[in-house]
N, C-alpha and C positions, 0 to 999 in steps of 0.2 A: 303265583299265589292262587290258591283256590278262594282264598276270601273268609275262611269260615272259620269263627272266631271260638265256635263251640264242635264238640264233636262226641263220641258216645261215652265221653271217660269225664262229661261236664259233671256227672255225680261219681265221687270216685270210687265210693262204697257204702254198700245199705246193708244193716243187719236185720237180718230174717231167718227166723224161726232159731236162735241163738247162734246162727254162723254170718261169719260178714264173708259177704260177697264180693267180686269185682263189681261194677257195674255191668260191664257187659257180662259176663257171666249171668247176671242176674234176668237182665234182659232174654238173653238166649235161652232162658228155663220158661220166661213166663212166653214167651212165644211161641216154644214148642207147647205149650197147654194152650193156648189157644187157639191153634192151629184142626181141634177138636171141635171148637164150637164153630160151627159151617152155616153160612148165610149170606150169599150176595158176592157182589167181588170189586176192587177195584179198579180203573180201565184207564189205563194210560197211555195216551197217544202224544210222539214228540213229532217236531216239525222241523227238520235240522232248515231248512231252506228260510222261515220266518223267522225259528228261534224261541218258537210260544208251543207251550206241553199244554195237553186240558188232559185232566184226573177227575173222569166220574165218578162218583158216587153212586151203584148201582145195586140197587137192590129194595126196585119199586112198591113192592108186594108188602114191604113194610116198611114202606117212607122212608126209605133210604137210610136207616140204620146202620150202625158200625156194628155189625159182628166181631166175634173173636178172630176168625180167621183175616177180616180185612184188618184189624187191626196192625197185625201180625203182617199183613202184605206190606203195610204203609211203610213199615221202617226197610224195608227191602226196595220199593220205589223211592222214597227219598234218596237211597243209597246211589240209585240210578241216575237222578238227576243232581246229585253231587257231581257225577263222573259225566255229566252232560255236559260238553266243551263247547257246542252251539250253541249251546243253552241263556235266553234272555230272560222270558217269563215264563209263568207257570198259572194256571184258569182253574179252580177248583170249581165244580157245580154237582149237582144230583139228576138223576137221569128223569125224564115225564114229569118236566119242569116243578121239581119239589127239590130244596137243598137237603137236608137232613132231620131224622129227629132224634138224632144222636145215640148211646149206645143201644145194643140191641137186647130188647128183654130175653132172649132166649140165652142169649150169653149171662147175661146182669143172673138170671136164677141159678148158675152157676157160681157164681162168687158173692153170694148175696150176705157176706160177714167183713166185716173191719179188716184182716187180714186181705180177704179176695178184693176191697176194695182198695186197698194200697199197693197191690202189684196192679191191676190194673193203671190205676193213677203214676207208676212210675213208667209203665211201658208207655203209655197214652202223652206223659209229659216229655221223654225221650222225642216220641215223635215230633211232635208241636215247636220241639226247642229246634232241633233238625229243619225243621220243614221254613219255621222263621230266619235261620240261620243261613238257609241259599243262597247264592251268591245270585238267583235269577229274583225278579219281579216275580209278585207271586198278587195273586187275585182271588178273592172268594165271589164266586157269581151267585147272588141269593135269588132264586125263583121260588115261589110255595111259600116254606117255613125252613128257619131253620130254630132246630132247638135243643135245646139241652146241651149237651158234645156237642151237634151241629152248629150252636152259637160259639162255643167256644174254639171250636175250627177257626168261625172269622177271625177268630182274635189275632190268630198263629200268620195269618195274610197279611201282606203290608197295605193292600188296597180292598176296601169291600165295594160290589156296585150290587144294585137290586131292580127288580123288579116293581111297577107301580103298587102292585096288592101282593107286594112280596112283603115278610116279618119276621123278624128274630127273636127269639125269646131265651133270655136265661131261669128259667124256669126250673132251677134246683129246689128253691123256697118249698114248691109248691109239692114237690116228691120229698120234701124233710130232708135233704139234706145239702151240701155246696158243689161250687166249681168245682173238679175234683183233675183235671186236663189243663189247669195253667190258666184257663180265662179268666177268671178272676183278678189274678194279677195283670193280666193283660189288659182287662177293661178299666183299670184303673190307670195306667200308662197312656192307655186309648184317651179316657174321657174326664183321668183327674177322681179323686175320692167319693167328691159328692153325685156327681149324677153314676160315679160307676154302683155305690152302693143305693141309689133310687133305683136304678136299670135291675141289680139283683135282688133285691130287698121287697121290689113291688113283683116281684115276675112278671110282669107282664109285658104282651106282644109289642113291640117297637113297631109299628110301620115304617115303610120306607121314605117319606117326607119325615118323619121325624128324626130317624135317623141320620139323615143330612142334615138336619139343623142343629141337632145335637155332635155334630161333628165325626160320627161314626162313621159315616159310608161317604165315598169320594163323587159317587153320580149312580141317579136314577135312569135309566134304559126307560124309555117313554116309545120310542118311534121303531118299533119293530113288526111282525108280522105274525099276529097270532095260529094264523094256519101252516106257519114254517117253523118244525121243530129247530131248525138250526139257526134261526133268525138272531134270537139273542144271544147266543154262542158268538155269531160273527157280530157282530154290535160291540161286544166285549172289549175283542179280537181288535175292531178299530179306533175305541176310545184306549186301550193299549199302543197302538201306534205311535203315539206324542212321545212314547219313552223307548218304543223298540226299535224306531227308526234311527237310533244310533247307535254308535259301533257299539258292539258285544264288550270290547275287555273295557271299555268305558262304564257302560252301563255296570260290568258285574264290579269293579274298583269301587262306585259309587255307592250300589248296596252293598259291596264289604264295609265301606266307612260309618254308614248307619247301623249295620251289627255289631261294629267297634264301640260305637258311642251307646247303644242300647246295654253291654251288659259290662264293658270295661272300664274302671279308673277314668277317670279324664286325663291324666295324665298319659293313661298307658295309650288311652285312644285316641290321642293326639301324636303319638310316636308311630301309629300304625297309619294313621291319615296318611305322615310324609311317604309312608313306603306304599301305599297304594299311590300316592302321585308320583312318586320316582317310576313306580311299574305302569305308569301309561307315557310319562314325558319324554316326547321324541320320538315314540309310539307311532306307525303308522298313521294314524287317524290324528295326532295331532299335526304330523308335517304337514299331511292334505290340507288341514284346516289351518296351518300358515301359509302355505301356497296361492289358498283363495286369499286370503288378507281379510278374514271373516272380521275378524274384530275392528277395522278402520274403514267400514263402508259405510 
């Protein structure tokens, strides 16, 4: 089992400009147009020996912006870490300790009409739904800001940690118009109707104590070392420990059962439960773990 309960055919057709599309079709058109707007890139490095990917966000010069071409990269890395067999988690962060401030205006003056902004939003939601859909742990590490897209990236993470004077803003309100990348829906799954629509309704910057206490973020990084660019990178790295340090097909069984119950029937995702537990039971890692007689000590 790969675990992944969605995949590029989750919309199965969108009609544009009087012709319906496949979906992937559709995807593969708005990609090659974006593959024009150039800015930045995205940096993927795996670690088949831990099992943990980190995915910069790079492209400092303007706050780590999503151009059109990284956009356009993202669905071809996620692709990659589908196909990741080592694969446990996945560290999303921005390069010169800033996360994002989401799409890129040089791209955005490009599609600046109702139309350009709904392929966008179909390529961008494609991603997001993929990226939540891995069968690895996946983590948004917030350092700076992150905003606009950049907040809504968190959404698409199963775990967000930040930074002490790190802030996320969804800050659509404030450029006229919404979500437009899935967070929205997503901040309302995250935080429930009421505080999600204060979080978008007020725009304003969340700090990172509030954000743990409103429930958003899993842990604030406090004890690192301001003159070591990699510092909070590996802080991450070992507050992720508590879930990587178990077996791989355990771990990715268990985020398949949480992508089952996120978008399927209860019904249906209670059929899929038994068969992620049948594909681990008796499983290497459960005989070891009767061997020891883990459970009657």
């Amino acid at each position: 089992m790969n675990g992944s309960v969605v995949n590029n055919s989750t919309v199965k057709s969108t009609q544009m400009n009087g012709k319906s599309l496949s979906n992937e079709s559709l995807i593969a058109n708005i990609r090659r147009e974006y593959h024009d707007y150039k800015g930045g890139n995205l940096e993927l490095t795996k670690d088949d020996t831990t099992g943990i990917a980190t995915l910069c966000i790079n492209c400092f010069e303007r706050r780590n912006a999503l151009s059109g071409v990284m956009m356009s990269q993202m669905a071809d890395i996620i692709t990659e870490l589908e196909e990741w067999t080592q694969g446990k988690a996945l560290i999303i962060y921005g390069s010169n300790g800033f996360f994002s401030s989401g799409g890129d205006l040089n791209t955005v003056r490009h599609i600046d009409n109702s139309e350009g902004g709904r392929r966008m939003a179909i390529l961008m939601h494609n991603n997001f739904t993929r990226l939540q859909a891995l069968p690895l742990l996946s983590v948004a590490l917030v350092e700076g800001k992150a905003l606009g897209g950049g907040a809504e990236l968190t959404t698409a993470c199963d775990f967000r940690i930040m930074t002490p004077d790190a802030a996320i803003g969804f800050v659509h309100i404030k450029l006229g118009v919404t979500t437009g990348w899935g967070g929205g829906s997503r901040l309302v799954q995250i935080l429930g109707s009421c505080k999600a629509l204060d979080v978008m309704m007020s725009g304003r910057l969340i700090k990172a104590d509030e954000a743990l206490n409103i429930g958003y973020v899993q842990h604030i990084i406090r004890d690192f070392d301001p003159n070591d660019c990699n510092s909070v990178l590996n802080k991450c790295k070992e507050w992720l420990y508590q879930y990587t340090q178990h077996n791989d097909q355990t771990l990715r069984a268990i985020k398949s059962i949480v992508n089952a119950a996120r978008w399927l029937p209860v019904e249906e995702a209670l059929k899929k439960e038994v068969d992620y537990f049948a594909s681990v039971w008796g499983g290497p890692a459960h005989q070891q773990a009767l061997a020891k007689n883990i459970k009657h000590k």
